[in-house]
N, C-alpha and C positions, 0 to 999 in steps of 0.2 A: 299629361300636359306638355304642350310643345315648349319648348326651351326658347325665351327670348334672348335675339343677339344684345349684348352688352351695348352702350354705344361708347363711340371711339373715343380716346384722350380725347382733352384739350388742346388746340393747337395750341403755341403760347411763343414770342419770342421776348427776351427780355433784354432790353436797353439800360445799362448799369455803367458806372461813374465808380467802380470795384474799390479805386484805390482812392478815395475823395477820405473817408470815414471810417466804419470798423462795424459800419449794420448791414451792407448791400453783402457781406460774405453768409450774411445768415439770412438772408430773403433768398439767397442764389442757392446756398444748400437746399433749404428748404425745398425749392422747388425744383429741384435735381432730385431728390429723394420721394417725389409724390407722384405716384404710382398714376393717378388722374390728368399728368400732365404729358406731353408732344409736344417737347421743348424744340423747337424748330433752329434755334440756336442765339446764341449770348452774344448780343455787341455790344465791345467797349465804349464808353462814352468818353468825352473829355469832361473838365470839370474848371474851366475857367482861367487856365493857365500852361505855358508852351509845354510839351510833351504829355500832357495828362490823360491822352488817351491811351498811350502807349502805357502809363502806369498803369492805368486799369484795366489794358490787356493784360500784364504779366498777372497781376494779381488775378485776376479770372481762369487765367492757366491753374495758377496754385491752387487755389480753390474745387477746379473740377481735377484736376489730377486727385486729391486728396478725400474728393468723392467717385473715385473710378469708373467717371465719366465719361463717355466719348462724344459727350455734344459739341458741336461748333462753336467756334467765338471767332468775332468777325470783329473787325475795326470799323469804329464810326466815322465821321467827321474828327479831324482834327482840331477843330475851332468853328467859333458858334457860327450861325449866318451871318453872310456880310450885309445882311436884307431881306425885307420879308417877301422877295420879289426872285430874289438869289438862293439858288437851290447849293447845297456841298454835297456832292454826290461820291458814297461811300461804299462799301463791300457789304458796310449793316443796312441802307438806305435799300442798297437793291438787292436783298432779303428781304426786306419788309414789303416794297413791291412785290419781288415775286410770288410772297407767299398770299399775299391779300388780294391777287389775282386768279389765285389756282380755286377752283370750284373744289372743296372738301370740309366743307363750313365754317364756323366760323371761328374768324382768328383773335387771338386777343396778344397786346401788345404791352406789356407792363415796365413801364420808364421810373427808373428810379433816379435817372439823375433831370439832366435839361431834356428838351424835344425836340433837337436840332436832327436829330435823325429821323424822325417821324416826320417831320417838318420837310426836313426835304425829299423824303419821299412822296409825299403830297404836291409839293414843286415840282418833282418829275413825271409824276403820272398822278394826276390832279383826280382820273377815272377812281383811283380808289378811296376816294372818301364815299362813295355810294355801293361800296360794297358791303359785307358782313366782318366791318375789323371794328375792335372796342379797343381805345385806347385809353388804360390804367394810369393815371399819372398822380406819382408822389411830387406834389409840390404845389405851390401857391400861396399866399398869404391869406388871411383870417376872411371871411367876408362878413362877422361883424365887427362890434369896437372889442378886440379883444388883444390884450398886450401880449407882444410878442415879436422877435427877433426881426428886424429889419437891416435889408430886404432879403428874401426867404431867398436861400442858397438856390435852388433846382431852377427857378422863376431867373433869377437876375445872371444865372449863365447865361443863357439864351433864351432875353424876353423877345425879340423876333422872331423866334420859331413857335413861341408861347404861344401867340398871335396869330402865325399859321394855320396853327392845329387847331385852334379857339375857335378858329374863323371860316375853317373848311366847310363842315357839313359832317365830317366822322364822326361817330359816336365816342365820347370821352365821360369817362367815370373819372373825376378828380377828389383825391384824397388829400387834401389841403394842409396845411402847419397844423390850426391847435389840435386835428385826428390824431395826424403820425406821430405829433411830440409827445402822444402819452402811452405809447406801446414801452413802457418804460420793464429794464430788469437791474438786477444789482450784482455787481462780482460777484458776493458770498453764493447768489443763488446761482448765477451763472458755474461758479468752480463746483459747487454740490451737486450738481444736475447733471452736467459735461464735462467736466473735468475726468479725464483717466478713461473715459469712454472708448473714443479712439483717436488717432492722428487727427483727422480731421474733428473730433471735438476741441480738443486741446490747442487745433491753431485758432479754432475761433474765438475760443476763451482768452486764450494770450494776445491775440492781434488786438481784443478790444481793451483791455488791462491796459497796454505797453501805450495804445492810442488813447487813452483818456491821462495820462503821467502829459501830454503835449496840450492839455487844452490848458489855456492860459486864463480863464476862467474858474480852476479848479482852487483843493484838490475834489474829485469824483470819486464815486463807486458804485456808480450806477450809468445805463446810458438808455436813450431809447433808440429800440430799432424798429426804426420809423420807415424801412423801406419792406419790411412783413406783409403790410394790407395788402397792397399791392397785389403779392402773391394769391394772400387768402381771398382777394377779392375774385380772382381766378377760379381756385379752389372750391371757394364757397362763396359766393356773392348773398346770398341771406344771411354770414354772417357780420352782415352791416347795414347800418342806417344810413340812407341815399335820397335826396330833395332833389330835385328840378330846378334849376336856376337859369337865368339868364346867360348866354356866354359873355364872358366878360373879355375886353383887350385889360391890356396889363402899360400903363406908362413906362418911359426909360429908366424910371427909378422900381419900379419894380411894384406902381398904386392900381388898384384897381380902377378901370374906367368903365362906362358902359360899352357892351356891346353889341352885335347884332340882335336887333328886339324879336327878331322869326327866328331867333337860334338859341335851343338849349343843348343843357350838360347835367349829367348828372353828378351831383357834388354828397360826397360821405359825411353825415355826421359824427359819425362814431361807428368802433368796429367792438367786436367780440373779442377781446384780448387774449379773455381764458382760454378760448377755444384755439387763437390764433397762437399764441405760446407756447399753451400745453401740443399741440400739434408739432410745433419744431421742434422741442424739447423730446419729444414720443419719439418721433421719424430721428433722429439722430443718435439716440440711445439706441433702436432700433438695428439701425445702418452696426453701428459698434459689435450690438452681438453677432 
């Protein structure tokens, strides 16, 4: 029997907001450690506030040092769009062009924070919404009546680049609030699992400990990491439920409005937790031995 060739990684670049929270360091492991992925390279996001890209460069350093990485990380946008008309053209921006341009199939683009860099890549070369790129997005509010945290952090960074991306023609899988808020774990199981594993287990488990002592909400001991799907939706895209929806605009406040009625998305109901957990949890003990 002749030997088939394997087919190649995923291409994947990932768009993360590193230092906004204490989950985008376990979506980023995760997918530094899977063997299925052609991580093309990491840009830092901003998160709503002056220097916040630069925070979540350094922490994205830490993080792939501490996975003995040599992938790239690249600076996004400094600050959201000034318009949905105004492109911020960045180091991650023209990465995501160039790679959504190169003929080696397809790209997939996983945003864990806002979409201001996807966004303005689309402003700068508008050709590639007709190409072969899927654009992963953690974020968006509920689309039925369902209680929940308003208005949904990723969405109210930059609801103009939302708009953008909504409004392009690209292909977008969006994984919305009440999905990603229930990828839930809890310190105890966190410190039994990864605890003492290796360096990079133990910064993930303390980053998130030390960040949940600052939510003024609390006290916690548990958090969800809400930017995983994302990943796994890369990974494994059957392990989630996905509808067809309408693309929707998004108001200044962060409401859903209607939007183009010849334009969908696909939108995640629910993901495979088990699988999507026990998977980081495996690949990190893993990484240890």
């Amino acid at each position: 029997m002749t030997a088939k060739t394997p087919p190649p990684p995923h291409r994947l670049i990932v768009s993360t907001d590193a230092a906004n929270e204490a989950d985008d360091q376990f979506a980023i492991a995760q997918a530094l450690l899977s063997p299925t992925l052609d991580i093309r390279g990491l840009v830092a996001a901003h998160f709503g506030r002056a220097g916040s890209m630069a925070d979540s460069r350094l922490e994205l350093e830490r993080v792939v040092a501490l996975a003995g990485s040599a992938v790239r990380i690249l600076d996004g946008s400094p600050d959201a769009l000034a318009g949905e008309s105004t492109p911020s053209p960045s180091p991650g921006s023209s990465l995501i062009v160039a790679e959504a341009l190169r003929d080696a199939g397809r790209l997939w683009v996983a945003v864990l924070g806002p979409l201001t860099d996807v966004a303005s890549a689309l402003l700068e070369a508008p050709q590639i919404a007709s190409r072969d790129v899927v654009v992963v997005w953690v974020g968006g509010p509920p689309y039925e009546e369902i209680a929940a945290y308003h208005p949904e952090f990723n969405l109210i960074n930059d609801v103009a680049a939302a708009n953008v991306v909504m409004e392009s023609g690209i292909a977008v899988w969006q994984i919305p609030m009440p999905v990603y808020s229930m990828v839930g774990v809890g310190h105890a199981e966190l410190r039994t699992r990864l605890g003492g594993t290796s360096p990079l287990g133990d910064y993930l488990v303390d980053q998130l400990i030390v960040f949940n002592t600052t939510i003024e909400y609390g006290p916690l001991d548990f958090r969800s990491l809400g930017d995983s799907p994302a990943i796994g939706a890369v990974i494994n895209p059957a392990g989630a439920r996905w509808r067809a929806r309408q693309a929707p605009r998004f108001s200044a406040a962060g409401d859903l409005e209607p939007g183009r009625v010849d334009r969908k998305i696909r939108v995640c109901d629910g993901v495979d937790t088990r699988w999507l957990i026990e998977d980081m949890f495996a690949k990190l003990r893993e990484f240890g031995a």
